[in-house]
C-alpha positions in Angstrom: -56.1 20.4 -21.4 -58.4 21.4 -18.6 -60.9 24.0 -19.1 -61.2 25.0 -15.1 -57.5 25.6 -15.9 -57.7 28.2 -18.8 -61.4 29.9 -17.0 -58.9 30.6 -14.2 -56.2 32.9 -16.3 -59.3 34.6 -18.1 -60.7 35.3 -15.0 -57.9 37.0 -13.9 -57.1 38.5 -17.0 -60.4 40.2 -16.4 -59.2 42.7 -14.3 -56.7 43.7 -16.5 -58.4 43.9 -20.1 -61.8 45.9 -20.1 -63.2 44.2 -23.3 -64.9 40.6 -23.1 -61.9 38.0 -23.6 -62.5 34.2 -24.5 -61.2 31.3 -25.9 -62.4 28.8 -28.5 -61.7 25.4 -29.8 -61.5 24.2 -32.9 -65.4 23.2 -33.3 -65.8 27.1 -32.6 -67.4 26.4 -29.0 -66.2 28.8 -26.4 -64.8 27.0 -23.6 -64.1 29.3 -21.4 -65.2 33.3 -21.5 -64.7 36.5 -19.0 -69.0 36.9 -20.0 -69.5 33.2 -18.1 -73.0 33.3 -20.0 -71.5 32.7 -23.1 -69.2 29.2 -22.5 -71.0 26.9 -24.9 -71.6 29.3 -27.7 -70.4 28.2 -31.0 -69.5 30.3 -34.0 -68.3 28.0 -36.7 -67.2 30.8 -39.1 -64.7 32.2 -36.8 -63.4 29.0 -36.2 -63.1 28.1 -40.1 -61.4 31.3 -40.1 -59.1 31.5 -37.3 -57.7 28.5 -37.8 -56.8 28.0 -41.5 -54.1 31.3 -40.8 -52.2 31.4 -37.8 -52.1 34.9 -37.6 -53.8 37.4 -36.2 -57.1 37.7 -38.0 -60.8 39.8 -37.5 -64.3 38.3 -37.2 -67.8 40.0 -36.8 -65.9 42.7 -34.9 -63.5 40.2 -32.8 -60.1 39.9 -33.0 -58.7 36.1 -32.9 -54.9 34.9 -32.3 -54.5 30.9 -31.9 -52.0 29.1 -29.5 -51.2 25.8 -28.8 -49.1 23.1 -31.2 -46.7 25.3 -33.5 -47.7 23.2 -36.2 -51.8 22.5 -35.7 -53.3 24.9 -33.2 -55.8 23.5 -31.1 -57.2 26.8 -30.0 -58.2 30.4 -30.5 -58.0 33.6 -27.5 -60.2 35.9 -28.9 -60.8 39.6 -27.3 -63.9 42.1 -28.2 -63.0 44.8 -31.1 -60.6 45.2 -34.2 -58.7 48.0 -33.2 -55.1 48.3 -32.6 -55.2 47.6 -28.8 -57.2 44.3 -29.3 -54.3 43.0 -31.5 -51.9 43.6 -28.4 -54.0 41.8 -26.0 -54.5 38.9 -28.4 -51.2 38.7 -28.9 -50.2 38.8 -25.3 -52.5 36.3 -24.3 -52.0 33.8 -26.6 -48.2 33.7 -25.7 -49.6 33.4 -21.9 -51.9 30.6 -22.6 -49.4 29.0 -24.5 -46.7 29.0 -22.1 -49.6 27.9 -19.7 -51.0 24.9 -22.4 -47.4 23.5 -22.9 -46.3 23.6 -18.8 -49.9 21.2 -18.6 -48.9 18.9 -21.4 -45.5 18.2 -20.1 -46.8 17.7 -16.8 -49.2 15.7 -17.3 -47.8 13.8 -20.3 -44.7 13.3 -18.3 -46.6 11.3 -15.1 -48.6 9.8 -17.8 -45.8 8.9 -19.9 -43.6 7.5 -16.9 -46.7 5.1 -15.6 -47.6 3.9 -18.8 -43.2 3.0 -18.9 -43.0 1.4 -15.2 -46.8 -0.5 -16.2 -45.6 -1.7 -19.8 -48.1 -0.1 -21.5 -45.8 1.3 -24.0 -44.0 -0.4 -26.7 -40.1 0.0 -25.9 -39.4 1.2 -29.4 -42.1 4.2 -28.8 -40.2 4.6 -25.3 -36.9 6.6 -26.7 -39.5 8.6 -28.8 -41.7 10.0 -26.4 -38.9 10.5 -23.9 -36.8 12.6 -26.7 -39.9 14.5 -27.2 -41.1 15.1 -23.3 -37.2 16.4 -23.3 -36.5 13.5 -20.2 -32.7 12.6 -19.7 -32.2 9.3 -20.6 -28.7 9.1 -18.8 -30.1 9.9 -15.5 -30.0 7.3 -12.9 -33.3 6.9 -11.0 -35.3 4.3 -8.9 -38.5 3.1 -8.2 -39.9 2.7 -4.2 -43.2 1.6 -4.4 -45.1 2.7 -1.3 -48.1 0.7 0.0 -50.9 2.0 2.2 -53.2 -0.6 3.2 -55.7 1.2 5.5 -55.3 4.8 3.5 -58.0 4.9 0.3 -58.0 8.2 -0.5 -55.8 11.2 -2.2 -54.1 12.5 1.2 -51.3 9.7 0.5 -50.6 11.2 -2.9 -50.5 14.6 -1.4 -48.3 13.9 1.6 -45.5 12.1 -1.2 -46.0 15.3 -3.6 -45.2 17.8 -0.8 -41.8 15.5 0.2 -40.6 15.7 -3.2 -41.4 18.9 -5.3 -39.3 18.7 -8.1 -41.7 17.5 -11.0 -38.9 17.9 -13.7 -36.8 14.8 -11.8 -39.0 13.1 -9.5 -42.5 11.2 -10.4 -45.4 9.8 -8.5 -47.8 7.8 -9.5 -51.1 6.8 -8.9 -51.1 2.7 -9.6 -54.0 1.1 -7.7 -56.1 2.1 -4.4 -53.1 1.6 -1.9 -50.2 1.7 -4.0 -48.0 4.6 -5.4 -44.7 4.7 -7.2 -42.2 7.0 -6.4 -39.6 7.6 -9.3 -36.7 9.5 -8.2 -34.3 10.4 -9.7 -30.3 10.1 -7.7 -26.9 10.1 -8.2 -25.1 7.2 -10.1 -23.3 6.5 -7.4 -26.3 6.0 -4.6 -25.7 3.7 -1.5 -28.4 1.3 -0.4 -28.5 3.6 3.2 -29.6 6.8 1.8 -32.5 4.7 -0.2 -33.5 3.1 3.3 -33.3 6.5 5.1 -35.6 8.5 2.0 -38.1 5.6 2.8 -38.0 5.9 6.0 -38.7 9.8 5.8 -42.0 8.6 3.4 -42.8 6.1 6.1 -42.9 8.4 8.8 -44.3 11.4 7.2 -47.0 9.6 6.6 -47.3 8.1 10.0 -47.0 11.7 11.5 -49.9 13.3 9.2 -52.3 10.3 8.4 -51.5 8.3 11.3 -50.9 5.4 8.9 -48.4 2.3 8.5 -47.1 2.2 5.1 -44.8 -0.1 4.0 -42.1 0.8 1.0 -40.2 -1.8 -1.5 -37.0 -0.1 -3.0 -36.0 -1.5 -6.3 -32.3 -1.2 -7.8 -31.2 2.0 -9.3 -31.2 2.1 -13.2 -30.4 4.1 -16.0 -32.9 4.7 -18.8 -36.4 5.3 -19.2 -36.8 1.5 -20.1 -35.2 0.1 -17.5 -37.6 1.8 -15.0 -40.0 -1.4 -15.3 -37.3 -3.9 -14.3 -37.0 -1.2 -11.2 -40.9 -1.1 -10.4 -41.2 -4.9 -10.5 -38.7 -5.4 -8.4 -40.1 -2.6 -5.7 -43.7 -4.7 -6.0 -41.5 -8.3 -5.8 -39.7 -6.5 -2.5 -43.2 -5.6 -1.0 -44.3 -9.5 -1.8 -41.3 -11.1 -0.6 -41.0 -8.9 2.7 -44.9 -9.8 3.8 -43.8 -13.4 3.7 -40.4 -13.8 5.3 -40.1 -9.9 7.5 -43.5 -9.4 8.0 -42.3 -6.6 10.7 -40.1 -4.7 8.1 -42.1 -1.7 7.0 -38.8 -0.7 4.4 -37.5 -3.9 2.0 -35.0 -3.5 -0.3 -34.7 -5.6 -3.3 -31.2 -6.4 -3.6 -31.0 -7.2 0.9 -33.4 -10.0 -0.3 -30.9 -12.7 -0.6 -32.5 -16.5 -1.0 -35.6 -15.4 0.2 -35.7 -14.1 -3.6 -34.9 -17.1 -5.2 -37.7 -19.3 -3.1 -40.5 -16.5 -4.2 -39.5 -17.4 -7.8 -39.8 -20.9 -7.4 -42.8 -23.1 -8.8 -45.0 -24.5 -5.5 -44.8 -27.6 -6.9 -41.1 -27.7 -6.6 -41.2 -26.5 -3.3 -43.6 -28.9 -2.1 -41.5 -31.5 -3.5 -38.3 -30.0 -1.6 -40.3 -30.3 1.8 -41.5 -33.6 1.4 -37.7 -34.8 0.3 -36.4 -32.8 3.3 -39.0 -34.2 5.8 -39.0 -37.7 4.8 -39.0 -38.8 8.6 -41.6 -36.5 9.8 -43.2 -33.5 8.9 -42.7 -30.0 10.1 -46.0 -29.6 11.7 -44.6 -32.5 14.1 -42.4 -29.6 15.7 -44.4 -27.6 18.3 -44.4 -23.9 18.9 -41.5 -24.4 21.6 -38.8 -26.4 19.8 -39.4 -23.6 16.0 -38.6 -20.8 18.2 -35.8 -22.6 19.8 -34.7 -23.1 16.0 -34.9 -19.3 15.3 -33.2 -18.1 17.9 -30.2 -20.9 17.4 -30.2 -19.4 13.4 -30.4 -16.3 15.0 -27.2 -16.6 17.6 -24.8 -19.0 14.2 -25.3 -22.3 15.2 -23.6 -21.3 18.6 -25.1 -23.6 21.4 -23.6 -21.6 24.4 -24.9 -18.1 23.5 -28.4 -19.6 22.2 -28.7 -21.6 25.7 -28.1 -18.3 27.2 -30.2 -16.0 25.1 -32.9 -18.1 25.9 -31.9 -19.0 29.7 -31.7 -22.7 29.6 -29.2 -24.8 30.7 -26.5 -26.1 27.7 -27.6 -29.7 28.0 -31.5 -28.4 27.7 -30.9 -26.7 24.6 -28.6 -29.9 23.2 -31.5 -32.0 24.0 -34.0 -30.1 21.7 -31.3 -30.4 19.1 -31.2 -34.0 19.1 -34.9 -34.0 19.3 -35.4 -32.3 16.3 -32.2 -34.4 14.6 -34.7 -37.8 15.4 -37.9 -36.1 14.2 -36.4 -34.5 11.2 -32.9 -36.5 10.4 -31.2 -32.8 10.0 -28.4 -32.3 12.9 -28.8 -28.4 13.0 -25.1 -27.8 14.5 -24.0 -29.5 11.2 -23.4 -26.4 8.7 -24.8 -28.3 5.9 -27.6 -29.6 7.4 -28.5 -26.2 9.3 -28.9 -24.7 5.4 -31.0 -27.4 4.4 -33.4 -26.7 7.5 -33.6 -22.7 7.2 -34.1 -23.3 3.5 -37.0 -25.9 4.4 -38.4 -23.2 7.0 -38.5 -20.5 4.1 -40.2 -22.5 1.5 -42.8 -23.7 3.9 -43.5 -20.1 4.6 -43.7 -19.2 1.6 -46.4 -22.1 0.4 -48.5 -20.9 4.2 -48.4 -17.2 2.3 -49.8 -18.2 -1.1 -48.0 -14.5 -2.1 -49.0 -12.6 -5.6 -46.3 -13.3 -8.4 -45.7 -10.2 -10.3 
């Protein structure tokens, strides 16, 4: 519990009560005081007192009420006098500073709970436990977008994300390194793939607009439970991964539009390398210039179709079928063969994916 937070209520409770008003802990100390000249103080016996009888009690001419846990109070408000009047601010305060203690835990036990979930620092036994307890709704369907700010360090990120999305009973950010943070939001069981795209690409640009920054966001898949939100925050950092080797331009990647770029990121290198040597037993794929790759993209790009690629990249039919049959004697793969054409793309991705060297999560 922060002190700064409780000084700020006695300060303003200042104004209202005209007797010194304080709080202790349970060494005694008093951490935070209307009389600022007396925070550090300790009085042991009015602790020892105070906090072996939850009621209200009177010591050396102060009136003490603790708050806190129900069952062990961590502290004591305490206002000057044992009259009748400094039993009714007591007992108004420490209902205040209770309310106020228990909306802080919750908050901050909640963001701490949920990145200590989503980071598997949390046995899963201890999950259902602390989630019954921090009253979350296990049924609820939620997902993790984990958004990455490369050339942003500081807390103005955080701040931006916090202002999009208010609601800190349903929706969670988190703090996980120097340029990334996880959104957990909470949506309907039923949510479409397009309205995760277009909440990221509200993030994205709101963050452009005030910072003047590119930040990229990897959406996992939506899931139900509190346990399942890991499976959902690994897959967000495996988007982020996956999408700076293969759609380097994409500043949104969703998980699930990752197709068999997926499955090649999961691969060993060794098997890859394998796979590329195998595929380019004639020659090897550095043997194809600049010129003839992009002519390969853009004929992947257009279906295999030789008269739209021919036009799409204003050559002449025969031009482009020329190429072809170049790259069918350099590589042995006929790309206007279907089978072969998957076998090249494939070949294209791996090798992309060894150039990358990406983190594995």
């Amino acid at each position: 519990m922060s002190n700064r937070l409780f000084q700020g209520v006695i300060h303003q409770m200042k104004s209202a009560i005209d007797r010194t008003i304080g709080i202790i802990d349970e060494s005694g100390t008093i951490i935070s005081c209307s009389e600022l000249g007396r925070i550090g103080e300790v009085n042991s016996i009015a602790a020892a007192t105070t906090f072996m009888d939850s009621d209200v009690c009177v010591v050396n001419g102060c009136t003490y009420k603790t708050f806190g846990n129900q069952v062990h109070p961590e502290y004591a408000v305490f206002v000057d006098g044992d009259d009748e009047l400094a039993e009714k601010y007591v007992n108004i305060s420490a209902v205040a500073l209770s309310n106020l203690k228990q909306y802080f835990d919750e908050k901050y036990d909640r963001n701490n709970f949920i990145k200590n979930v989503i980071l598997d620092n949390i046995l899963p036994g201890d999950i259902y436990l602390k989630a019954r307890e921090l009253r979350f709704n296990n049924d609820a369907s939620r997902v993790v977008l984990l958004i990455r700010i490369p050339e942003q360090s500081d807390a103005s990120a955080y701040d931006v994300i916090q202002n999009l999305f208010p609601d800190k009973s349903k929706d969670f950010i988190v703090n996980v390194s120097e340029t990334d943070i996880a959104l957990i939001k909470e949506v309907k069981s039923n949510v479409e793939s397009k309205d995760l795209e277009k909440l990221s690409r509200s993030i994205v640009d709101s963050l452009s607009t005030e910072l003047y920054v590119h930040a990229q966001v990897g959406i996992g898949t939506s899931v139900v439970g509190i346990k399942e939100l890991a499976r959902s925050f690994k897959e967000a950092q495996v988007s982020l991964e996956v999408g700076k080797v293969f759609d380097t331009e994409k500043a949104i990647v969703r998980y699930d539009s990752l197709g068999i770029a997926r499955l090649i990121y999961q691969l060993p290198t060794t098997l890859c390398e394998m796979f590329l040597h195998e595929v380019f037993k004639r020659g090897s794929i550095e043997s194809l210039d600049q010129e003839t790759l992009f002519t390969i993209q853009k004929f992947f790009e257009n279906n295999l179709n030789v008269s739209e690629t021919s036009r799409k990249l204003f050559v002449h039919r025969n031009t482009l079928v020329y190429r072809l049959e170049k790259i069918k004697k350099l590589t042995g793969l006929d790309l206007r063969e279907f089978d072969d054409a998957i076998v090249f793309k494939v070949a294209l991705m791996v090798k992309k994916y060894l150039d990358a060297n990406p983190i594995k999560y």
